[in-house]
C-alpha positions as CSV (number, residue, x, y, z in Angstrom):
1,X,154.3,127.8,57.9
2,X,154.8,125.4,54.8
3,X,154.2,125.2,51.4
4,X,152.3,122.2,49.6
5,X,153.4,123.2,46.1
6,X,151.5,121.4,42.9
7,X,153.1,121.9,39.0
8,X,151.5,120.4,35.6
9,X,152.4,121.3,32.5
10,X,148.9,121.1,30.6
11,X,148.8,120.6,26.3
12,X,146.0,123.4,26.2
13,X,146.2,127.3,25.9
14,X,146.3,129.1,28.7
15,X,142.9,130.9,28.5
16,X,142.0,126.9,29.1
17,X,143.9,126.2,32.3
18,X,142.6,129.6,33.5
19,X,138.9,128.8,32.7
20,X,139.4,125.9,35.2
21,X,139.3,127.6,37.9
22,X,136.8,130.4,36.8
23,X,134.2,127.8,35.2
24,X,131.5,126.7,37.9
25,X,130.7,123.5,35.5
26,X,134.5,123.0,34.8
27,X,135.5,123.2,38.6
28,X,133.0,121.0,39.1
29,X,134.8,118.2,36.5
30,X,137.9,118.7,38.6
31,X,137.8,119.4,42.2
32,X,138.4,117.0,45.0
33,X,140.6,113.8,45.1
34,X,140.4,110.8,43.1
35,X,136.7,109.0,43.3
36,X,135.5,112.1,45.2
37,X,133.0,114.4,43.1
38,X,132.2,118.2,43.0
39,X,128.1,118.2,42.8
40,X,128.2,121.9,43.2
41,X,130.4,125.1,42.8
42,X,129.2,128.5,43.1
43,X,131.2,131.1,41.9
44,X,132.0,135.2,42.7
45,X,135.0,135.3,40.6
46,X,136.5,138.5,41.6
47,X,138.6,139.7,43.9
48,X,136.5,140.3,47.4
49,X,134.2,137.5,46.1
50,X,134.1,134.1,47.7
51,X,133.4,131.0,45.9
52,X,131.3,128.1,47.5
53,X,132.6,124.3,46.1
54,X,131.1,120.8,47.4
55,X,133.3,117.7,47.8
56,X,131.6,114.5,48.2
57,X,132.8,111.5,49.6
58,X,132.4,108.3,47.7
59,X,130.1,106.1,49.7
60,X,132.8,103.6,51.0
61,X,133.8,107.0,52.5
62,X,130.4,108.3,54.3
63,X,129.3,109.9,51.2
64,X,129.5,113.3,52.9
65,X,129.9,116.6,51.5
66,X,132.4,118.9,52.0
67,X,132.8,122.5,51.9
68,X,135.0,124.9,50.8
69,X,134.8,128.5,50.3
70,X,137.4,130.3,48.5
71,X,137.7,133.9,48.8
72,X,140.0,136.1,46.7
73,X,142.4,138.3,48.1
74,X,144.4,139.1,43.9
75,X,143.4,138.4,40.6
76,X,145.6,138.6,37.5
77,X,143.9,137.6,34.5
78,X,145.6,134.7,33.1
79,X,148.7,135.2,35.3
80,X,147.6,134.4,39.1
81,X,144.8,133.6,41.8
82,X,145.2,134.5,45.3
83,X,142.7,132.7,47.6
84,X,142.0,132.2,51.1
85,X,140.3,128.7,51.2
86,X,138.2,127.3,54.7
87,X,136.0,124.5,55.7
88,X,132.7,126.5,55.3
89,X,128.9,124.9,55.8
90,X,126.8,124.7,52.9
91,X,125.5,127.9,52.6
92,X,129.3,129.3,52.4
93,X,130.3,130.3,56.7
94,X,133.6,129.5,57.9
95,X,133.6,126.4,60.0
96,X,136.3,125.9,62.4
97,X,138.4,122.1,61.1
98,X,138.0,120.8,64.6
99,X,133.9,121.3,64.6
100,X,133.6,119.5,61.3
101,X,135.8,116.5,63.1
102,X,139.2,117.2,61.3
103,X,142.8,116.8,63.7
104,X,143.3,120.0,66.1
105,X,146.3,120.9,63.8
106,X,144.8,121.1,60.5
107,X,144.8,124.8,59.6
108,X,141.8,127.4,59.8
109,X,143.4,129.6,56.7
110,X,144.8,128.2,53.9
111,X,146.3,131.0,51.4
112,X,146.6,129.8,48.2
113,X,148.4,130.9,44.9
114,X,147.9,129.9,41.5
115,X,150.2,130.6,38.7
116,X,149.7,130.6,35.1
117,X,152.5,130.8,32.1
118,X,152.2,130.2,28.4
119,X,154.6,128.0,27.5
120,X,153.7,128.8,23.7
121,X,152.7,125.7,21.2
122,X,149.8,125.6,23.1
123,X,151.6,124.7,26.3
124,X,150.9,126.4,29.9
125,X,152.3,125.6,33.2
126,X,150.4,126.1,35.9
127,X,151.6,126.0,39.8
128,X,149.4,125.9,42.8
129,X,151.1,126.5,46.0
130,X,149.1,126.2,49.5
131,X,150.6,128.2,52.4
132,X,149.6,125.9,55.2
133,X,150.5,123.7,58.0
134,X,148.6,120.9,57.8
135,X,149.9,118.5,60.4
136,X,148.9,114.9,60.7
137,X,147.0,115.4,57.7
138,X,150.0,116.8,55.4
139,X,150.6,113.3,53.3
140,X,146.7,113.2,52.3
141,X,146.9,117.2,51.7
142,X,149.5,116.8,49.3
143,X,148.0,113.5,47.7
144,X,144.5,115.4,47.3
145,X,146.1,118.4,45.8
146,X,147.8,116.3,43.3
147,X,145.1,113.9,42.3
148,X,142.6,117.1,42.2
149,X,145.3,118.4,39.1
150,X,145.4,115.0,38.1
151,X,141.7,115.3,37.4
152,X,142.0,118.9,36.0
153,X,144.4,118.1,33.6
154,X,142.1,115.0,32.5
155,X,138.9,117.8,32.1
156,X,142.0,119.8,30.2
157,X,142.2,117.4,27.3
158,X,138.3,116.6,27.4
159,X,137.5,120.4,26.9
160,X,140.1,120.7,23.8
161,X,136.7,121.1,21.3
162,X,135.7,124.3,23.5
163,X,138.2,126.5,22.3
């Protein structure tokens, strides 16, 4: 088992940060790499729920779509997110990696953690750690994580007049 482990400080309240991760049209702004896009997120916020999010490939990429469900094993209102995130078809069932044409290592279950913390001033931190082994595919895991918060933190400063 290893960690993938993602901090940003963010110039925005907390309840901000936190709303981009509860926020179907604000997930939507954020998630997937650079020049990937999120045409759809369905939400069930709540622990026991499971969230459905699309990734699409840019076209020099296939253009395909990706999913993702996330289901929530802890929530701690502006504090942490506990999810376990999978490969999932369209209408939100767990794919196996390898049928969807990802390596044999790349993992099944991913448990992920975020953390939230007012840093006052307007000022949270927030740290997403992914308990995973993802093989081969660990540099572009880690590079996808990061440019995904990139892009968060970007929709951050956009969303400063919806406070």
């Amino acid at each position: 088992m290893s960690e993938l482990v993602v901090s940003r400080i963010f110039e925005a309240p907390l309840d901000r940060v936190w709303r981009m991760w509860t926020d179907p049209a604000l997930v939507m702004q954020w998630w997937g790499p650079d020049h990937f896009t999120c045409p759809s997120a369905v939400m069930d916020f709540r622990e026991g729920g499971t969230s459905i999010v699309c990734m699409r490939a840019p076209a020099t990429f296939g253009g395909r779509d990706n999913f993702s469900i996330w289901t929530y094993t802890k929530i701690v209102l502006h504090e942490r997110i506990e999810f376990i995130q999978n490969l999932a078809s369209s209408d939100g069932h767990k794919q196996k990696p390898l049928d969807l044409g990802m390596p044999s290592d790349f993992p099944e279950d991913v448990r992920t953690v975020v953390t939230f913390r007012s840093l006052g001033k307007n000022r949270t931190e927030m740290t997403v750690t992914e308990y995973a082994n993802f093989g081969q595919m660990s540099h572009f895991a880690k590079l996808g994580l990061e440019q995904s918060i990139g892009k968060m933190k970007m929709a951050v400063e956009r969303a400063k007049g919806s406070d």
